[in-house]
C-alpha positions in Angstrom: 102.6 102.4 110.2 105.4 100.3 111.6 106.6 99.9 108.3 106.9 103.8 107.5 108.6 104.4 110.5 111.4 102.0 109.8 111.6 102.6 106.1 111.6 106.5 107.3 114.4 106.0 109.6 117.0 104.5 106.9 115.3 106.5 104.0 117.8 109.5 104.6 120.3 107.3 105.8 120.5 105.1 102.4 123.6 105.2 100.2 123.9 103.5 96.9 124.6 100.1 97.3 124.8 97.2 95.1 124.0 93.4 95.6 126.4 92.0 97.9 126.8 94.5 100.5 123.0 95.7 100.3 120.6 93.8 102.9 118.4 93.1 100.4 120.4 90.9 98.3 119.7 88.0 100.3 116.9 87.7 97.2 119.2 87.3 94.6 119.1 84.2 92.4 115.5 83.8 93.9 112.5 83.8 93.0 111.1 87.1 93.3 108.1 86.8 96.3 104.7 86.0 94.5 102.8 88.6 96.7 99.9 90.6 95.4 100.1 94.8 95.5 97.4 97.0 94.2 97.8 99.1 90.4 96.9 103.0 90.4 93.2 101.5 88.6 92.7 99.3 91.6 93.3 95.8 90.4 95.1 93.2 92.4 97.9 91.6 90.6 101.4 90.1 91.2 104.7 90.5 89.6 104.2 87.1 88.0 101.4 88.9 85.7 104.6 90.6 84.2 106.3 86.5 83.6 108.6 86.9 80.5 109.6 90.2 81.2 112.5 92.0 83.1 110.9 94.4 85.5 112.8 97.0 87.3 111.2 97.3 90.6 111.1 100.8 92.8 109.9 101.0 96.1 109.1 104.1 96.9 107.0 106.9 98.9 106.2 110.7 98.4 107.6 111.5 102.1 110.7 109.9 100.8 113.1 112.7 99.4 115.7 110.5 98.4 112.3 108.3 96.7 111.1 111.2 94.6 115.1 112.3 93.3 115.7 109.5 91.9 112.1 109.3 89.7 113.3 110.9 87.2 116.0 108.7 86.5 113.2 106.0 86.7 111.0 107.6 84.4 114.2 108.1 81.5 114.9 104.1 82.0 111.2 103.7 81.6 111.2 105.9 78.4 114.7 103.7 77.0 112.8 100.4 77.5 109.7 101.3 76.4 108.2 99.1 73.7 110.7 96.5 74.9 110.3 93.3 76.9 110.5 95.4 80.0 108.2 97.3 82.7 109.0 99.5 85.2 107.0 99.3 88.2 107.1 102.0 91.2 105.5 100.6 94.1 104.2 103.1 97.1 104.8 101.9 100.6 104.6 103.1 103.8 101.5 105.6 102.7 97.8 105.9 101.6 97.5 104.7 97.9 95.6 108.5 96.9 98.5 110.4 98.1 100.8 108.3 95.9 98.7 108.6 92.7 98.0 112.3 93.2 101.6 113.2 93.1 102.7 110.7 90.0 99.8 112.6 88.1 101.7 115.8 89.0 104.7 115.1 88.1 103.7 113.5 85.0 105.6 110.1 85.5 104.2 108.1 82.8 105.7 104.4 84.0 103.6 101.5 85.8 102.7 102.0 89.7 100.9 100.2 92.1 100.3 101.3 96.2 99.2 99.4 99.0 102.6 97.6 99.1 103.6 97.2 102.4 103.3 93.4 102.0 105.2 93.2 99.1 107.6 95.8 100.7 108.2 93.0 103.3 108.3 89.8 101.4 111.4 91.6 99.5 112.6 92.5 103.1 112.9 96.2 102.2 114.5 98.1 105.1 114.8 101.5 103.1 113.7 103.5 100.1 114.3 103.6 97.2 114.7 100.3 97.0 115.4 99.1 93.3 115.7 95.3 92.2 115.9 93.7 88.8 113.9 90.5 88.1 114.4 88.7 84.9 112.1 86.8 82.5 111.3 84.0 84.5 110.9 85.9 88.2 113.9 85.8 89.1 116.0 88.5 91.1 119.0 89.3 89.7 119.9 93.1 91.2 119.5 94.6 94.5 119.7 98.2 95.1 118.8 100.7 98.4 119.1 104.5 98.6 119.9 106.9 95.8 123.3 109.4 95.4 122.3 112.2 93.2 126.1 112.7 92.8 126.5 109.4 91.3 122.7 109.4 89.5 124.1 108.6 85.7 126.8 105.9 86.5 123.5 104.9 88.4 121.3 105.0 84.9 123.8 103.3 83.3 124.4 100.5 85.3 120.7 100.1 85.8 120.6 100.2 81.5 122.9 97.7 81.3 121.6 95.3 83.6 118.4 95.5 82.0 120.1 94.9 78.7 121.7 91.6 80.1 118.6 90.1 81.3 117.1 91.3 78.1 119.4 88.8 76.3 121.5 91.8 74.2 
């Protein structure tokens, strides 16, 4: 509950912000933590399962309103990379894993998720949501981003795109 609080706090108080001047850059050029989370089928698993791809990480929750604008930018990167080398992974923190899985089934996001993240949450030292990173093919963090500006939601897309691209090798 701790965790919710704090991530509740600077949820509404999140800009954009991009690897240096983010908090959460302090991960880049690291290994991304090896700390499991739970999928929406209930299996326990790590990011390493997903070794040899670029993931796009989102940490998210359904109380977050900043959280749910920016899935559907999520879900069109997700549809882009499909088939690719790539997964996109929304991860519910700060919340009971049923509340999370009942509202990606109605809004019809078809990307990865997993809940019960709270410990991943905090191995990445997330200190607001949405919290976005990119991880490349060997586990390694290569983008940091907190909070989401609807204003600014395609320069967003396409910076996330062409990250993606990079670590893709293209």
């Amino acid at each position: 509950m701790k965790l919710r609080t704090a991530l509740l706090l600077t949820a509404g108080l999140a800009t954009m912000a991009f690897a240096q001047g983010d908090p959460s850059s302090k991960l880049i050029g690291k290994p991304a933590p090896k700390v499991k989370y739970t999928t929406f089928d209930g299996k326990s698993t790590t990011l390493a399962a997903h070794k040899g791809k670029v993931i796009l990480l989102d940490f998210w929750a359904t109380w977050c309103g900043p959280c749910k604008a920016s899935m559907p930018m999520v879900q069109r990167l997700a549809k882009q990379f499909a088939g690719k080398q790539v997964v996109v992974l929304g991860v519910s923190t700060g919340e009971e894993i049923k509340d999370a899985i009942a509202y990606v089934k109605k809004n019809k996001y078809t990307y990865k998720f997993g809940g019960n993240g709270d410990d991943l949450a905090t191995a990445f030292g997330v200190s607001g949501i949405p919290q976005l990173y990119i991880i490349d093919k060997t586990g390694v963090v290569r983008m940091a981003k907190t909070g989401f500006n609807p204003s600014a939601e395609k320069a967003e897309e396409k910076e996330l795109a062409t990250a993606i691209l990079k670590y893709l090798g293209k």
